[in-house]
C-alpha positions as CSV (number, residue, x, y, z in Angstrom):
1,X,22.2,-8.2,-1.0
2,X,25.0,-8.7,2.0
3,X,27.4,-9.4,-1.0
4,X,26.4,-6.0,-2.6
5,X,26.3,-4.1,0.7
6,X,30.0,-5.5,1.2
7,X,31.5,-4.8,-2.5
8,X,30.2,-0.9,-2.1
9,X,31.2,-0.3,0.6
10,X,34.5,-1.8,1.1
11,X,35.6,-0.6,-2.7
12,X,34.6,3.1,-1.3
13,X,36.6,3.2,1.5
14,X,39.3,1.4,-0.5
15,X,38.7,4.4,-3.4
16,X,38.4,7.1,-0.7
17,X,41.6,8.8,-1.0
18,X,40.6,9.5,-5.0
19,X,37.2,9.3,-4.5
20,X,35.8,10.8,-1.4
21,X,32.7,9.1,0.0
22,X,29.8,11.7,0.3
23,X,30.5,13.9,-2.1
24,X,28.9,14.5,-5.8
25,X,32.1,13.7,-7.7
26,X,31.2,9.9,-5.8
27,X,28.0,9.6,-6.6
28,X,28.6,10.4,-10.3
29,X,31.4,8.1,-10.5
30,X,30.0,5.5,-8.9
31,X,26.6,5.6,-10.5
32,X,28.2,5.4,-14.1
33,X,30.2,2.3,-12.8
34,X,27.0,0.6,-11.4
35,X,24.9,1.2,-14.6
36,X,27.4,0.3,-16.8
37,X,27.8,-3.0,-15.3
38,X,24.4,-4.1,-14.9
39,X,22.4,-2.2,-17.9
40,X,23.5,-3.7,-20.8
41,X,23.2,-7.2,-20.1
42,X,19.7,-6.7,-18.5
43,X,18.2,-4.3,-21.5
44,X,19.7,-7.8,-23.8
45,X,17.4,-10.3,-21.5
46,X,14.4,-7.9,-21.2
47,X,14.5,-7.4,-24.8
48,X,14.3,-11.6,-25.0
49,X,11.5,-11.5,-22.8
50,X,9.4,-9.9,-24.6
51,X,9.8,-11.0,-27.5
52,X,9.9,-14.0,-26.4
53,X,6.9,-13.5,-23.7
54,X,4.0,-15.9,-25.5
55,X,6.5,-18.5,-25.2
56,X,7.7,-18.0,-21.9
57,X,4.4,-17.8,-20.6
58,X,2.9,-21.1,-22.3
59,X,5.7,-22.4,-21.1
60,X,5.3,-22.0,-17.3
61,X,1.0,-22.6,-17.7
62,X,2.4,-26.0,-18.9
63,X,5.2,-26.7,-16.3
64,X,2.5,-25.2,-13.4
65,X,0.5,-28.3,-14.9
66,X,2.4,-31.2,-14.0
67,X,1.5,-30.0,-10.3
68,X,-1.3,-27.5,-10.0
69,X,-2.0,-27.6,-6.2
70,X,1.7,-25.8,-5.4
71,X,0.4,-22.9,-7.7
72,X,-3.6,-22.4,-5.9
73,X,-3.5,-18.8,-4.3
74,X,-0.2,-18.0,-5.9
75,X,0.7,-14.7,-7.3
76,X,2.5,-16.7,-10.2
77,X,-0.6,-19.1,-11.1
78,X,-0.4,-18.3,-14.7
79,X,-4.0,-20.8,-15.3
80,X,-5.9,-19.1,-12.5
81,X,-5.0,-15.6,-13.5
82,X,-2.7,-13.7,-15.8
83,X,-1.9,-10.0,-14.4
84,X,1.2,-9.9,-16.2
85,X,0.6,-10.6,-20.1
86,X,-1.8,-8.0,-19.4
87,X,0.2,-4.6,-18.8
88,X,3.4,-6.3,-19.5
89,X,3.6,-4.4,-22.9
90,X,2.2,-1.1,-22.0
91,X,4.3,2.4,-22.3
92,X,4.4,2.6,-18.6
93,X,5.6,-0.8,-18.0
94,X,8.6,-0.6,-20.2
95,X,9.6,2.6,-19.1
96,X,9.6,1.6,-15.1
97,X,12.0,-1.6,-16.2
98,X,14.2,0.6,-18.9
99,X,15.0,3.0,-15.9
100,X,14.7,0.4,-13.3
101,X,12.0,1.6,-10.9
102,X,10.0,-1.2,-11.2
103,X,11.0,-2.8,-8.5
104,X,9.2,0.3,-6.5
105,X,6.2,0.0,-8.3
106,X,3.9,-3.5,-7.1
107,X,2.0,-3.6,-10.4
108,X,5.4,-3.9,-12.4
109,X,8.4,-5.4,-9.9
110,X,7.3,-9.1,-11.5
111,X,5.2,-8.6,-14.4
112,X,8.1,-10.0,-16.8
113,X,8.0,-13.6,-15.2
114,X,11.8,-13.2,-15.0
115,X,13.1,-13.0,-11.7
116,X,14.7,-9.2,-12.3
117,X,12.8,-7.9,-8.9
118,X,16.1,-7.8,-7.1
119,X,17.7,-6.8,-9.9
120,X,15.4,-3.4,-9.8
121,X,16.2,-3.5,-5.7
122,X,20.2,-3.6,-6.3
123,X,19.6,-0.3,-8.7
124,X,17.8,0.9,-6.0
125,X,20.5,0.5,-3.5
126,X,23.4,1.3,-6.0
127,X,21.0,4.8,-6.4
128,X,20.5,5.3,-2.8
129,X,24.1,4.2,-1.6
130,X,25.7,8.0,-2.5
131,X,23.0,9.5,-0.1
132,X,24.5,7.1,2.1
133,X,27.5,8.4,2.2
134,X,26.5,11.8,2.3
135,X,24.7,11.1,5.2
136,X,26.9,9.6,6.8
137,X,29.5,12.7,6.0
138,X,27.0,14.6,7.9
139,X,25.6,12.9,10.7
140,X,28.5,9.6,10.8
141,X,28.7,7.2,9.3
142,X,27.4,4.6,12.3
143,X,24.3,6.8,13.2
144,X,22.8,6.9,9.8
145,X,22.9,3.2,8.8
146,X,21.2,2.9,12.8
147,X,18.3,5.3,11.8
148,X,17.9,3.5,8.3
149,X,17.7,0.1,9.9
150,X,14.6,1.8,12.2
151,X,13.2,3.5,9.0
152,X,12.8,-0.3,7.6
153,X,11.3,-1.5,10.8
154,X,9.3,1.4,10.4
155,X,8.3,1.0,6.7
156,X,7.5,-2.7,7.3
157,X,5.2,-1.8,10.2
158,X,3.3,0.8,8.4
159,X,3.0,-1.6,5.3
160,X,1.3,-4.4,6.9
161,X,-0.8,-1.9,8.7
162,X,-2.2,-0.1,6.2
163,X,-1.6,-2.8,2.9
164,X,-2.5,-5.8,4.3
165,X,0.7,-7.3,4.6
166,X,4.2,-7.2,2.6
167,X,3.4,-10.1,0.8
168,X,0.3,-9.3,-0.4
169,X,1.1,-5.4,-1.5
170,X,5.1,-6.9,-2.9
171,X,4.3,-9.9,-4.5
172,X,8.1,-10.4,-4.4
173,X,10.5,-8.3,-2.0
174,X,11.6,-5.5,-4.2
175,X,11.5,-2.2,-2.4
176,X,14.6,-1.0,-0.9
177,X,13.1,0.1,2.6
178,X,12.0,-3.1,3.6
179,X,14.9,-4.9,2.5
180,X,18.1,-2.5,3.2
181,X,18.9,-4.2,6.4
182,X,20.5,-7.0,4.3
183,X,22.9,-4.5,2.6
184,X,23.4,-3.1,5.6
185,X,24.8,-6.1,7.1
186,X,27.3,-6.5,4.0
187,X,28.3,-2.7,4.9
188,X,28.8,-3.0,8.0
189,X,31.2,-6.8,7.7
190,X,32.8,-4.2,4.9
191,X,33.7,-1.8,7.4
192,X,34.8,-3.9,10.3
193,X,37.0,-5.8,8.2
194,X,38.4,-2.4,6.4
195,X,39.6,-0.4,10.0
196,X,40.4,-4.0,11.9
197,X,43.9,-3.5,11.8
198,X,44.1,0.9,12.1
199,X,41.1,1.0,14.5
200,X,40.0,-2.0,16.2
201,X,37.8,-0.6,18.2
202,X,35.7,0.9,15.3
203,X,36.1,-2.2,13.5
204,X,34.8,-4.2,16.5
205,X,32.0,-1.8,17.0
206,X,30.5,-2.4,13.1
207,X,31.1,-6.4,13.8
208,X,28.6,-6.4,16.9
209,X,26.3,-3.9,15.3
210,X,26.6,-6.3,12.1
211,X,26.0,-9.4,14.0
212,X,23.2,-7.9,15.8
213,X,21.5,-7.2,12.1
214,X,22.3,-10.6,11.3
215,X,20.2,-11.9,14.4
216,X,17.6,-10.2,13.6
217,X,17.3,-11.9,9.8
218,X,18.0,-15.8,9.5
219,X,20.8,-18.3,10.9
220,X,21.8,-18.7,7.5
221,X,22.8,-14.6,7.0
222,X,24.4,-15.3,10.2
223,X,26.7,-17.5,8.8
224,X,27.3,-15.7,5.8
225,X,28.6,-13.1,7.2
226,X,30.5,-14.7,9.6
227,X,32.1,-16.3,6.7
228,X,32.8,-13.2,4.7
229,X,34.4,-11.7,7.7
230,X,36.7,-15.1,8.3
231,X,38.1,-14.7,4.5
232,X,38.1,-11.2,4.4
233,X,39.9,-10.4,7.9
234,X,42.2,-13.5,6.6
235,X,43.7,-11.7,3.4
236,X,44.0,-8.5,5.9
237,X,46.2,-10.3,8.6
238,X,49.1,-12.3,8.2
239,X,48.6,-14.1,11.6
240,X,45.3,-15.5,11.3
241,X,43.6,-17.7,13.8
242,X,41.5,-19.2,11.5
243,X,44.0,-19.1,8.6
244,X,43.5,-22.8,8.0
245,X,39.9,-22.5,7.4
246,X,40.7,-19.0,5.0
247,X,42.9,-21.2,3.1
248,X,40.6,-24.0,2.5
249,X,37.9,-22.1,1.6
250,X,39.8,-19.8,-0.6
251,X,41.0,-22.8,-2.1
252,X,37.3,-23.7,-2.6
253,X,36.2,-20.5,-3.9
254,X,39.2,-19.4,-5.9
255,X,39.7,-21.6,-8.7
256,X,39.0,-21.6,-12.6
257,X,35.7,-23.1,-12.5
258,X,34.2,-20.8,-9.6
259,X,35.9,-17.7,-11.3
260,X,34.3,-18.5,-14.7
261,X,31.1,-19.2,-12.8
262,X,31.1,-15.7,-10.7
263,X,32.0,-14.2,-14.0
264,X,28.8,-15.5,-16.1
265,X,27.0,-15.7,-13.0
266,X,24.5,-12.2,-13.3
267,X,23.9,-13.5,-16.8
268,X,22.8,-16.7,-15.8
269,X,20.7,-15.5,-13.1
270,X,18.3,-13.9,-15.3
271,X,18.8,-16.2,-18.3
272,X,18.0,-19.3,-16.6
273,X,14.4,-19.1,-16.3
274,X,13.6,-18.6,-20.2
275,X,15.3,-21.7,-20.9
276,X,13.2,-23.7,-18.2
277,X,10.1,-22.4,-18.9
278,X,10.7,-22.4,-23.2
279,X,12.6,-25.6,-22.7
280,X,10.2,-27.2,-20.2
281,X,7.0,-26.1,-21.9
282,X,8.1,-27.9,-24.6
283,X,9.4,-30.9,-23.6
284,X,6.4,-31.2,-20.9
285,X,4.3,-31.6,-23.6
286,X,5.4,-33.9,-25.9
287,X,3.6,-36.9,-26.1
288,X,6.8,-39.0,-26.2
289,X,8.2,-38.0,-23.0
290,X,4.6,-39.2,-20.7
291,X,6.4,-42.4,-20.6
292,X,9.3,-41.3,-18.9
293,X,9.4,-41.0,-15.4
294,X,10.1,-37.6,-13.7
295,X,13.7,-38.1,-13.0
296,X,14.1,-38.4,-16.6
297,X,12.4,-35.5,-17.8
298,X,14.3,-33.7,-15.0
299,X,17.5,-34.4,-16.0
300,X,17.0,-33.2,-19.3
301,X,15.5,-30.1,-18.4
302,X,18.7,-29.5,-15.8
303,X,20.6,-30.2,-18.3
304,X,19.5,-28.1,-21.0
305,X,19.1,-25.6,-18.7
306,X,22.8,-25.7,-17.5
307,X,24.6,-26.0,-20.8
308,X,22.0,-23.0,-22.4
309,X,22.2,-20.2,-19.6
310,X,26.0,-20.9,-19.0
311,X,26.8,-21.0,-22.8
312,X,24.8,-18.0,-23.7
313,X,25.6,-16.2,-20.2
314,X,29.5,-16.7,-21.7
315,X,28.6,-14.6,-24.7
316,X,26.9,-11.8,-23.2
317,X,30.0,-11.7,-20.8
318,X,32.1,-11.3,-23.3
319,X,30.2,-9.3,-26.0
320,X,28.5,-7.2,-23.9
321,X,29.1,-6.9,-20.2
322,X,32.8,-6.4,-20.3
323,X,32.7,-3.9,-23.8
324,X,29.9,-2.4,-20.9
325,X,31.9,-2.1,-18.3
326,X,34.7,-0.7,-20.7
327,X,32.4,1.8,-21.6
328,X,32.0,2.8,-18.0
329,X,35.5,2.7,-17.6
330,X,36.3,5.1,-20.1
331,X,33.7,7.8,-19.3
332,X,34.8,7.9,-15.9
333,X,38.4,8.3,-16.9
334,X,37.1,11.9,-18.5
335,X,35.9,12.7,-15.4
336,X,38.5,14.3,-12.8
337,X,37.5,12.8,-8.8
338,X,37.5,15.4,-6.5
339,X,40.3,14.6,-3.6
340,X,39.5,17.7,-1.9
341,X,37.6,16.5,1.4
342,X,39.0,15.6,4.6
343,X,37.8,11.9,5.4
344,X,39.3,11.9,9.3
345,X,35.3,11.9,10.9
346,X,33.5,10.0,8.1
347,X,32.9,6.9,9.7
348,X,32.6,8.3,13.4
């Protein structure tokens, strides 16, 4: 979500001179650009899901077995209740997920037993991210992501108050207004690291107001953003002070292996779990593997796991999410962006 927060916004103000943030000729551009990259791949894996559902389910009832105490009280005990077989196949239900509103909806955002919930929030966010910027056109930029970080203090408040809890009404975390602060963290890192050499002073402001966010959440999104504002800032500046840890981490993060992974990467997030639970189901239940002890059975699950989502993950990259992407490319380059609008007090 920080990651997402970062790549919008950063690419918009890198895009603004062509494509002015908070205007419609933006929002249709960029909402083209988004569903292109994430439908087709998804629709693919939702299509596998359910036709593959029986399995998938048996699968995880028989995994859930091999310890049945982690799984008392859980929204995912598939042996002490099935809510999702049940309306997984209804009209309504495939409509919400083909037009990715499920997340919005707490009856739907997990009822395929894959983990597409924050799939459903990104679209959310990519949806809502225009509105952003149109905001921000009107009010500034700063102001509006301050009243919609309230708004999801706000929204969380009136949730537990009058639903019980968040937990209990969102069996997973998929609404946008009680998870935007996260993207505004990455939005904010986006635009520090964007006006830290022409404005430092703006760019210092967002970092604090960023940092603060990040206080707020976990140590852990502290140092993530930390981190994306140390490699980010680095590429920006020639005269780094903490150019030697840009470079090793850069080093880390930039080779063939971690490029191919970040490339197959939102293929084998969703893919992953139908080979555990299809996989695992299986092999969990075959008489021959009692004898083994759990490492063993473990370390062929892993690896089935790895070398099916990766290798399958591959193909859909490149039969389907770049052609997609291509797609997107190609209708956009119909489409003439409006340059027209003056972008001196957008992020005031």
């Amino acid at each position: 979500m920080v990651l997402s927060g970062y790549l919008m916004m950063y690419l918009a103000n890198v895009r603004a001179e062509i494509e002015p943030p908070g205007t419609f000729a933006f929002a249709i551009r960029f909402w083209i650009r988004r569903f292109f990259r994430i439908a087709p791949v998804y629709y693919i894996i939702l299509a596998a899901a359910i036709l593959l559902f029986n399995q998938h389910e048996s699968g995880f009832r028989i995994l859930q077995l091999q310890d049945p105490a982690r799984w008392v009280n859980s929204f995912y005990d598939l042996n002490g209740q099935n809510a999702h077989g049940a309306h997984l196949f209804t009209l309504a239900n495939l409509l919400a997920h083909i037009s990715f509103v499920f997340g919005l909806l707490p009856k739907y955002c997990s009822s395929t037993l894959l983990p597409d919930w924050s799939i459903g929030l990104e679209m959310q966010f990519y949806a809502f991210f225009p509105l952003v910027m149109i905001l921000g056109r009107r009010f500034g930029l700063f102001k509006t992501m301050a009243a919609l970080w309230v708004c999801e203090v706000l929204a969380k408040r009136l949730i537990n108050h009058y639903c019980g809890s968040l937990s209990s009404y969102y069996p997973e975390p998929s609404f946008l207004l009680i998870k935007i602060q996260f993207f505004l963290i990455g939005m904010l890192i986006a635009n520090a690291v964007f006006h830290i050499r022409t404005n430092p002073i703006l760019a210092g402001t967002y970092l604090v107001f960023g940092m603060v966010a990040c206080a707020t959440t976990s140590l852990t999104i502290v140092l993530i953003a930390s981190l994306m504002f140390i490699l980010a800032t680095g590429i920006h500046m020639k005269a780094h002070p903490l150019s030697a840890i840009h470079t090793l981490v850069n080093g880390f993060l930039g080779n063939g292996v971690t490029k191919f992974m970040a490339d197959v990467s939102y293929g084998v997030y969703l893919v992953h779990i139908l080979f555990i639970s299809i996989f695992g189901g299986w092999l969990y239940s075959q008489p021959f593997t009692t004898a083994w002890s759990p490492v063993h059975r473990f370390v062929w699950l892993l690896s089935v796991t790895l070398i099916g989502s990766y290798s399958v993950s591959f193909l859909l990259h490149i039969c389907v999410e770049r052609p997609g992407i291509n797609l997107g490319r190609r209708i956009l380059s119909w489409l003439k962006p409006d340059t027209s609008h003056n972008l001196a007090k957008f992020h005031s």
